[in-house]
C-alpha atoms as an extended CHARMM CRD file, in Angstrom:
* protein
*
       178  EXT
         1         1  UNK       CA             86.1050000000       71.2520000000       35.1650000000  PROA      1               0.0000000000
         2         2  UNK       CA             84.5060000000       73.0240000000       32.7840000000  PROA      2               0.0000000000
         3         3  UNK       CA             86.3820000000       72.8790000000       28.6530000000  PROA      3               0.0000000000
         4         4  UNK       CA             87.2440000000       76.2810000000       28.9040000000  PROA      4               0.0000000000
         5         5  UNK       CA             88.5190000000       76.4000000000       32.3950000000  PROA      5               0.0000000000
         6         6  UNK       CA             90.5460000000       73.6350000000       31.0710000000  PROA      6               0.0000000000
         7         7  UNK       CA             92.1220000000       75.7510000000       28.3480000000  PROA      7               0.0000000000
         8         8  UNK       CA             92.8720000000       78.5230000000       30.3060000000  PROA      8               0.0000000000
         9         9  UNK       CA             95.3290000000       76.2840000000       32.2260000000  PROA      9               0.0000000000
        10        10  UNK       CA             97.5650000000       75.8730000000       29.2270000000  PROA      10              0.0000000000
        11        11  UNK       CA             99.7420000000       79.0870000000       30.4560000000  PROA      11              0.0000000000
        12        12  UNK       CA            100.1770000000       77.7170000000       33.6760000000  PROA      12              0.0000000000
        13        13  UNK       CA            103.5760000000       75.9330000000       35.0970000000  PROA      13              0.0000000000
        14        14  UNK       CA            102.9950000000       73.9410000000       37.5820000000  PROA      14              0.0000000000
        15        15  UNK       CA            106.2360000000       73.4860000000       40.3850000000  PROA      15              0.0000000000
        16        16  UNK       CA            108.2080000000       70.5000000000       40.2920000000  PROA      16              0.0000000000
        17        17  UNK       CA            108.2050000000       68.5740000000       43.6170000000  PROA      17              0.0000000000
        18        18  UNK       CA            111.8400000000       68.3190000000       44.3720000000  PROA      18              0.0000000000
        19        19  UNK       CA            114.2420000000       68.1430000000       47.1200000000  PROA      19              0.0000000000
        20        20  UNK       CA            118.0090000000       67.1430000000       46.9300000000  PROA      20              0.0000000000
        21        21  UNK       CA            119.3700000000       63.6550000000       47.0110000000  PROA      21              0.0000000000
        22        22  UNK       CA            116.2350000000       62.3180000000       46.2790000000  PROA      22              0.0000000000
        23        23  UNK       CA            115.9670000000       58.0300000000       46.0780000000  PROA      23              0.0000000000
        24        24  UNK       CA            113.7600000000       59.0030000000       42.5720000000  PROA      24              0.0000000000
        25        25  UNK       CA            112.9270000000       61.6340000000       40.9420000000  PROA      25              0.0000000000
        26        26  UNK       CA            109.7790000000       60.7100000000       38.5270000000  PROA      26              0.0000000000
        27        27  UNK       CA            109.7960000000       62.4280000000       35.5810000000  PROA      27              0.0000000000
        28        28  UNK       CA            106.3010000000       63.3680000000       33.3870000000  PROA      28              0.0000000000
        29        29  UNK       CA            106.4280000000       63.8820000000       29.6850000000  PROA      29              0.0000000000
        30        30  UNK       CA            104.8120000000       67.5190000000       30.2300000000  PROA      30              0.0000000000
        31        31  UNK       CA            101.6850000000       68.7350000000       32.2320000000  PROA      31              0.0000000000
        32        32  UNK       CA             97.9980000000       67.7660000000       30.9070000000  PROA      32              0.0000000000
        33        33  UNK       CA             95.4230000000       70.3040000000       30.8570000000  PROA      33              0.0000000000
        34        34  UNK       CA             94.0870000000       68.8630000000       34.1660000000  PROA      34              0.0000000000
        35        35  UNK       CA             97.3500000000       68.8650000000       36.0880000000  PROA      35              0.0000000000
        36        36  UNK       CA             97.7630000000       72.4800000000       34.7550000000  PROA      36              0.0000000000
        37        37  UNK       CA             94.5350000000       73.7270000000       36.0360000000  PROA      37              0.0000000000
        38        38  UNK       CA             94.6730000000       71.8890000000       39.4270000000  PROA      38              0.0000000000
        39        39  UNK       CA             98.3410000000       72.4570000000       39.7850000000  PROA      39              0.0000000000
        40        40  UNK       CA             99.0850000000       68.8020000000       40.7320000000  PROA      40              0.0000000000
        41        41  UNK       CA            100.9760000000       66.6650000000       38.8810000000  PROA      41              0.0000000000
        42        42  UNK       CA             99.1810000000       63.3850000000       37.0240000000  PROA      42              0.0000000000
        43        43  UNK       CA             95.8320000000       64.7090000000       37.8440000000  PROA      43              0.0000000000
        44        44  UNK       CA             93.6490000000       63.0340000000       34.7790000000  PROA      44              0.0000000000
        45        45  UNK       CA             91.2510000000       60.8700000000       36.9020000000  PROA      45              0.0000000000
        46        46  UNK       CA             92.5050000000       58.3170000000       34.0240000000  PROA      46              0.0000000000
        47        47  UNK       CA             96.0700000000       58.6800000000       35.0830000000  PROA      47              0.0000000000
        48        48  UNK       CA             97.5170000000       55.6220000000       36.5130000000  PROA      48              0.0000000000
        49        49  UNK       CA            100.3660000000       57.2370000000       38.1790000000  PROA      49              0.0000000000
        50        50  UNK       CA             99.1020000000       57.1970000000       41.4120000000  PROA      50              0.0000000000
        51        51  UNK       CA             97.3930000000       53.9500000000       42.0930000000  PROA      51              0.0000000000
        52        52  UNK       CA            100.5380000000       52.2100000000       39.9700000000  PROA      52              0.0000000000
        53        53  UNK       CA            103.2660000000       54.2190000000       42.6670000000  PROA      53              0.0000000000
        54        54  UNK       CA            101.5130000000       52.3630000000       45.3440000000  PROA      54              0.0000000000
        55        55  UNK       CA            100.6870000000       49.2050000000       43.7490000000  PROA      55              0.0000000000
        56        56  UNK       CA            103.9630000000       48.7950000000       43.4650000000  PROA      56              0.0000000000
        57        57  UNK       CA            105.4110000000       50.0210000000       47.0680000000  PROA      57              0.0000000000
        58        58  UNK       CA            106.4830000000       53.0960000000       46.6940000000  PROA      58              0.0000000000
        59        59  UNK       CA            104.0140000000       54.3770000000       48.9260000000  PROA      59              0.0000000000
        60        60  UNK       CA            102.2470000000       52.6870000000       52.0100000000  PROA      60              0.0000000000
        61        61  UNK       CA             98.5350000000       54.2380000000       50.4380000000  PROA      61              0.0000000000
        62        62  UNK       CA             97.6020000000       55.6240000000       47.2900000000  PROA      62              0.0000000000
        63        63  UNK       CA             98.2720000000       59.4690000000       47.0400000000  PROA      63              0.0000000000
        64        64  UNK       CA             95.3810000000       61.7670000000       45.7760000000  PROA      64              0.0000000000
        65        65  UNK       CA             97.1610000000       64.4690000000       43.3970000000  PROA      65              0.0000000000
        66        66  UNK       CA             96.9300000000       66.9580000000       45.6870000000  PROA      66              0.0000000000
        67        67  UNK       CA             98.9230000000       65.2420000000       48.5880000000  PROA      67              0.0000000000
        68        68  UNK       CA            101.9460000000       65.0140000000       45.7480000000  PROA      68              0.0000000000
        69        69  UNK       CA            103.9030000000       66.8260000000       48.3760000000  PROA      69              0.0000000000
        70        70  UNK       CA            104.0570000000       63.8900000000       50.7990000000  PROA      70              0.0000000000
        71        71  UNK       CA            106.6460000000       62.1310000000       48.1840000000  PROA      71              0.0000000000
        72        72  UNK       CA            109.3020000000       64.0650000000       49.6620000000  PROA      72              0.0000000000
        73        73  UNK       CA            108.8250000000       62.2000000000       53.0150000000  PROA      73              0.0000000000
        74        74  UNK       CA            109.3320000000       58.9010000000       50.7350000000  PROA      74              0.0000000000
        75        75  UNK       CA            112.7240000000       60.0260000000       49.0350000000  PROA      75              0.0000000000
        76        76  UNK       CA            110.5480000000       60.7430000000       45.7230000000  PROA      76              0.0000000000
        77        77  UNK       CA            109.9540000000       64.1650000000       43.3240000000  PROA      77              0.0000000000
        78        78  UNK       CA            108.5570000000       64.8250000000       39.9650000000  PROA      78              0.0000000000
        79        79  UNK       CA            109.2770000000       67.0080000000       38.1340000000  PROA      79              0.0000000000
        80        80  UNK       CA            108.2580000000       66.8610000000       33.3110000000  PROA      80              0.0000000000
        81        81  UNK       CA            110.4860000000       66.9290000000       30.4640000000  PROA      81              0.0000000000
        82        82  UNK       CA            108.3510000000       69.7940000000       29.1980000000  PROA      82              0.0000000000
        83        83  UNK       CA            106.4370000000       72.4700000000       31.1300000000  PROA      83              0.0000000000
        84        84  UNK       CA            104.1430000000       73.1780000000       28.5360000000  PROA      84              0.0000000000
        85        85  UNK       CA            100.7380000000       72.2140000000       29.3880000000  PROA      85              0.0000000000
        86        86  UNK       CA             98.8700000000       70.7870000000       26.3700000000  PROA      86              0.0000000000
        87        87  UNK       CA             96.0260000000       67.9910000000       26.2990000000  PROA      87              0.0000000000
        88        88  UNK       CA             97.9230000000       65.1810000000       24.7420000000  PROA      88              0.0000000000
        89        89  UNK       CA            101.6650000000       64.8750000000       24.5380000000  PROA      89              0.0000000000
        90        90  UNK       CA            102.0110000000       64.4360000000       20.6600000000  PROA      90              0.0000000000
        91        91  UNK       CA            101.1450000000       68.1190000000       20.6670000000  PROA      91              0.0000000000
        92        92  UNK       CA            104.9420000000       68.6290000000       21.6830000000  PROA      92              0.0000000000
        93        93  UNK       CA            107.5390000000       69.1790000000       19.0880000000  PROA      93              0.0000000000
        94        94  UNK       CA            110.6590000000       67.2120000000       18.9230000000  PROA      94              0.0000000000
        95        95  UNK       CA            112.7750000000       70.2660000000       19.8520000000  PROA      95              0.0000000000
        96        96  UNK       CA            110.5650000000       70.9060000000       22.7270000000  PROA      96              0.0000000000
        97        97  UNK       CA            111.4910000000       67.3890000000       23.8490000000  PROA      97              0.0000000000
        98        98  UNK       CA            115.1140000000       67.8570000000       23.7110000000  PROA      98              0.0000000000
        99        99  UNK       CA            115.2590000000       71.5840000000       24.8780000000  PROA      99              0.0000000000
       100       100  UNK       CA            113.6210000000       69.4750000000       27.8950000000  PROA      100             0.0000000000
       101       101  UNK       CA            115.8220000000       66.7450000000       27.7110000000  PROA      101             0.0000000000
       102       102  UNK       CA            118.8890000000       69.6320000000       28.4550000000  PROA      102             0.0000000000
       103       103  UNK       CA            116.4820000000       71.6320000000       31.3770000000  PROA      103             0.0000000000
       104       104  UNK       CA            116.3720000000       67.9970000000       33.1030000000  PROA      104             0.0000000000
       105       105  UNK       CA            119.6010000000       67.0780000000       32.8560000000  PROA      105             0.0000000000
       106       106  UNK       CA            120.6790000000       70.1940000000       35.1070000000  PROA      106             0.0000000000
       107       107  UNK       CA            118.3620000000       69.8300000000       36.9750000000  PROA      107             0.0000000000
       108       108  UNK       CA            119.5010000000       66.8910000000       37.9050000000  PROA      108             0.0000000000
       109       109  UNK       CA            122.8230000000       67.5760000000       37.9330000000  PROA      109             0.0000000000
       110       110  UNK       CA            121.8250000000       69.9150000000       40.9780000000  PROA      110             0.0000000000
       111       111  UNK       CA            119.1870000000       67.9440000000       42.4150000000  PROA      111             0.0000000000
       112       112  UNK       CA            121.8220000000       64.6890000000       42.3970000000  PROA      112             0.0000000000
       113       113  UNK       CA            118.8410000000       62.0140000000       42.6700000000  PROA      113             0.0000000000
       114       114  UNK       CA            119.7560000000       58.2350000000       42.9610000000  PROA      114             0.0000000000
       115       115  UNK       CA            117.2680000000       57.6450000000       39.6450000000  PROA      115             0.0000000000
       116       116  UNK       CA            115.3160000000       59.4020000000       37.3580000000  PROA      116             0.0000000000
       117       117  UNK       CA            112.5460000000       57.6860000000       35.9050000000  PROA      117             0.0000000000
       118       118  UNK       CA            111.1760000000       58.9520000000       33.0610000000  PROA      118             0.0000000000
       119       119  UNK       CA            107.5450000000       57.8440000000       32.1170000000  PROA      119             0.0000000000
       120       120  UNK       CA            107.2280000000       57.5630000000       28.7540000000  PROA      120             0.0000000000
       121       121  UNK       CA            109.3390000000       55.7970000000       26.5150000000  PROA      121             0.0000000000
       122       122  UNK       CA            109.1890000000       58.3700000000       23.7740000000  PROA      122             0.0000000000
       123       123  UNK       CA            109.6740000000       61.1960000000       25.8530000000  PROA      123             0.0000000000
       124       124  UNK       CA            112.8660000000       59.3720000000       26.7370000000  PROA      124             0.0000000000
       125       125  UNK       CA            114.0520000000       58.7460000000       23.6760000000  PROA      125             0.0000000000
       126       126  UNK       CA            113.2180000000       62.4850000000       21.8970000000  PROA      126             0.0000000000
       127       127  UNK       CA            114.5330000000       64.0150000000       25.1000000000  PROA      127             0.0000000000
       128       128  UNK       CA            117.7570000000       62.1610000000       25.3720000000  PROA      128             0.0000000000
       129       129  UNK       CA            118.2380000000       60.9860000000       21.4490000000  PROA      129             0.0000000000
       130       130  UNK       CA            118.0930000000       57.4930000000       22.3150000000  PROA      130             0.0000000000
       131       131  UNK       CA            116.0220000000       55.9750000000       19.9430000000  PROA      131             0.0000000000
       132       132  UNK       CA            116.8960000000       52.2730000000       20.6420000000  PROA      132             0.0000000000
       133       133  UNK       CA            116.1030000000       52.4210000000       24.3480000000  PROA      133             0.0000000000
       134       134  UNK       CA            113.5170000000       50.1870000000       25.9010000000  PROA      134             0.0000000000
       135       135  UNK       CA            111.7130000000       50.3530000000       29.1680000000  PROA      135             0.0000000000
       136       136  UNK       CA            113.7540000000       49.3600000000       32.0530000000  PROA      136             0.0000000000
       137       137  UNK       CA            117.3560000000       50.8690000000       33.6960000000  PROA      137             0.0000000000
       138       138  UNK       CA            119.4660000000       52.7600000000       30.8540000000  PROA      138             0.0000000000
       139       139  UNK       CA            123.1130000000       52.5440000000       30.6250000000  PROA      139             0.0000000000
       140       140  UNK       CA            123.2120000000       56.5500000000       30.4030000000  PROA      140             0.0000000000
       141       141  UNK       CA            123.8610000000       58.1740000000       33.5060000000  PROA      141             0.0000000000
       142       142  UNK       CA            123.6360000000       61.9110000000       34.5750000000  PROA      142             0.0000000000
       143       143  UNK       CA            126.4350000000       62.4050000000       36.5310000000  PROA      143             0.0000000000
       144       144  UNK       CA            126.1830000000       59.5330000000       39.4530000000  PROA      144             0.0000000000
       145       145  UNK       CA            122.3470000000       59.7340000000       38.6530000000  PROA      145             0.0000000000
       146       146  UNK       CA            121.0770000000       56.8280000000       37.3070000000  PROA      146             0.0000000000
       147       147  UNK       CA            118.6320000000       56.6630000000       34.6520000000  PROA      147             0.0000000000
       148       148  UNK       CA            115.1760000000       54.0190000000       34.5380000000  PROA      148             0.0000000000
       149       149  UNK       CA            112.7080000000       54.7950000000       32.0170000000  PROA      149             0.0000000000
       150       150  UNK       CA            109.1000000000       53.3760000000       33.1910000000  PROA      150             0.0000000000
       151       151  UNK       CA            106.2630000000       52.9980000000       30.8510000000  PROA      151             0.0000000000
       152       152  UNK       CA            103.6420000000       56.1260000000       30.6510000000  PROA      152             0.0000000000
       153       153  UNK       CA            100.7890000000       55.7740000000       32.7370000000  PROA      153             0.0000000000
       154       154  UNK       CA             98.3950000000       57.5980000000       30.7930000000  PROA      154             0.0000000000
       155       155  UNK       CA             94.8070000000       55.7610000000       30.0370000000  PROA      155             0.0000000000
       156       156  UNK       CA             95.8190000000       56.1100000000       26.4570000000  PROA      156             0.0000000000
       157       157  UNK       CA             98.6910000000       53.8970000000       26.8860000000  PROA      157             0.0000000000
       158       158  UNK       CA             96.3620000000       50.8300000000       26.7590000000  PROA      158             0.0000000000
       159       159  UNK       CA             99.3360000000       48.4130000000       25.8740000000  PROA      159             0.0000000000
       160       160  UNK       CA            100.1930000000       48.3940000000       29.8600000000  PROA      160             0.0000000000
       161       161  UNK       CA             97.5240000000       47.4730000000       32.8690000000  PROA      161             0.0000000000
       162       162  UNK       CA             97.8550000000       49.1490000000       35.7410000000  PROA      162             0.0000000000
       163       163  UNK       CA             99.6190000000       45.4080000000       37.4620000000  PROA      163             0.0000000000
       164       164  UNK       CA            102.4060000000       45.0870000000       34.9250000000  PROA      164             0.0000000000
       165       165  UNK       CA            103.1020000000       49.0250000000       35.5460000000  PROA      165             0.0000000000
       166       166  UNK       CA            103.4750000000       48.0260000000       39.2710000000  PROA      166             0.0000000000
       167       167  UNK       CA            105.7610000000       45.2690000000       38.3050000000  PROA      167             0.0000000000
       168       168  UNK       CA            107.9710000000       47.8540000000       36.3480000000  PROA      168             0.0000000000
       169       169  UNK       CA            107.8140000000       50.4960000000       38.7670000000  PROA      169             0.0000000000
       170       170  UNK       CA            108.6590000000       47.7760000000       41.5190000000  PROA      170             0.0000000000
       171       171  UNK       CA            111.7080000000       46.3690000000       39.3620000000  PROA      171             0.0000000000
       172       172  UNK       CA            112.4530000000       50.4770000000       40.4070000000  PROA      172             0.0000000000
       173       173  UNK       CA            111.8960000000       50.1190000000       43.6030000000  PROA      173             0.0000000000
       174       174  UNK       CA            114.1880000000       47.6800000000       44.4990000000  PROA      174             0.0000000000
       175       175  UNK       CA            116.6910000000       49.2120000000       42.3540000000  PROA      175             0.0000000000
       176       176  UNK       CA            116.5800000000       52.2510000000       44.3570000000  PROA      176             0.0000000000
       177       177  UNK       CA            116.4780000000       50.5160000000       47.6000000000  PROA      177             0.0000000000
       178       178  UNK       CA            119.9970000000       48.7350000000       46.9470000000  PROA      178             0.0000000000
């Protein structure tokens, strides 16, 4: 895509992928410029979101962004803590985070998930004011929801390889599957 098709998208929402009592609902830190223009969620070619979710057996293949409505057949959404599109998600502002962090907690409230996994660490912690929280299951709950937060799969988050993503996101899996 062109840069200026690119920054066109930054007005665009794109639609969570959601259905009630999901096993997981995956949630982004906010769309990138890509996802915004495409309309499909983790849509950087750099993003590891896809090839980690079946790396680590969420999904029998690995899911092209557009086919992001085939989770539902899995028991899995996503959905962002923010909807505004920017390029990098330090762009955000800290209230943006938490006015996000109060949008996703009713909407899970509704949606009633078994987990929400939030990927990115920060985002967690901004959204939900939990600044000692680590990756891995949270003791917070939303209602009977439970809460995992999973690293961020962005190629700028060079401090996890795509394998020990998997092994996170499969610590997830099982979770979800007992």
């Amino acid at each position: 895509m062109r840069p200026e098709e690119l920054e066109a998208a930054r007005d665009r929402v794109i639609p969570d992928v959601v259905a009630g009592g999901l096993r997981v609902l995956f949630c982004g830190i906010n769309p990138g410029l890509m996802s915004a223009a495409t309309g499909h969620h983790f849509a950087r070619p750099g993003n590891r979101f896809w090839p980690v979710l079946h790396l680590s057996g969420f999904t029998p293949r690995r899911l092209l962004p557009a086919e992001q409505n085939e989770l539902l057949t899995y028991g899995l959404g996503i959905t962002n803590v923010a909807a505004r599109a920017t390029a990098r998600a330090d762009e955000l502002t800290a209230e943006e985070f938490r006015e996000g962090g109060r949008i996703l907690t009713a909407k899970v409230e509704r949606l009633r998930p078994g987990w929400l996994a939030v990927v990115g660490i920060t985002a967690y912690r901004t959204a939900f004011d939990d600044k000692k929280a680590r990756i891995g299951p949270q003791e917070r709950t939303i209602g009977d929801t439970r809460i995992w937060a999973l690293p961020n799969p962005s190629g700028l988050n060079a401090h996890w390889t795509a394998e020990t993503m998997a092994e996170e996101f499969a610590r997830l899996r099982a979770a979800a599957a007992s």
